[in-house]
N, C-alpha and C positions, 0 to 999 in steps of 0.2 A: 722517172720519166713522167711528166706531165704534158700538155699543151705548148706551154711556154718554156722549159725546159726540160733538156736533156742530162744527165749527171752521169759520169765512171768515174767507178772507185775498182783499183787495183792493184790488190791484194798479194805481196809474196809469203809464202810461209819459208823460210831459213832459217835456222834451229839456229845461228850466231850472225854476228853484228855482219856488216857486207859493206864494200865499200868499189867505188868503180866512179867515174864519169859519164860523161855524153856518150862519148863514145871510149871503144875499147875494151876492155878486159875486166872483169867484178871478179872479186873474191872476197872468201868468206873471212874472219878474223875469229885465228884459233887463239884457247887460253893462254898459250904463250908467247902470243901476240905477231906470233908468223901466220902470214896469208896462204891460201889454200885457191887455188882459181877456178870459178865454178865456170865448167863446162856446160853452159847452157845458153841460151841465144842473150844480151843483152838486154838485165830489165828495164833500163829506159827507152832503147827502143821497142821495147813488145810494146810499153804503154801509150809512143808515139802511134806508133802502127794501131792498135785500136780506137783510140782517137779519131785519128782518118776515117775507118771504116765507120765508128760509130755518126761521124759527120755525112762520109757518104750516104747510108739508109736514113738518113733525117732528110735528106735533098730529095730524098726517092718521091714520086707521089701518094699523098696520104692514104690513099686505099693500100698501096704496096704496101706500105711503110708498118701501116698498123695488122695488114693480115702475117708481115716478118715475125712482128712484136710478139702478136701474141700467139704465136708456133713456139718462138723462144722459150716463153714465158712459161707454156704449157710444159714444156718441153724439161727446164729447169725445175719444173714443180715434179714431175715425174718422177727426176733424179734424185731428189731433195725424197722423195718419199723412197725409195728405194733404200737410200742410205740408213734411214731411221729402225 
């Protein structure tokens, strides 16, 4: 995040290969090449959906915008230390 730009990167962790569309159903691709359907919300629409949101808090006004940021910010560095 800068002034002039905003960036999301979004990250799955699946221990094998996954394959799925826009829309619809993902599943995992086992070694023997039979799929596995992973029961969890679509990850191309999670990444749409944050997207949005992350569009919407940049529209917000810049006081809002940056006291959000940096609660996050704090907030992930917490976690981040917690885990170590």
């Amino acid at each position: 995040m800068t002034e002039r730009c905003a960036g999301l990167i979004e990250l799955k962790a699946f221990n094998r290969p996954v394959e799925g569309g826009i829309n619809g159903e993902w599943s995992l691709v086992l070694p023997d090449g039979s799929r596995k359907k992973i029961h969890l919300p679509n990850p191309h629409e999670q990444v749409v959906q944050r997207k949005f949101a992350l569009s919407d808090e940049v529209r917000k006004p810049v006081a809002v915008f940056h006291e959000r940021m940096t609660h996050i910010a704090k907030f992930r560095l917490a976690a981040l230390r917690l885990a170590v």
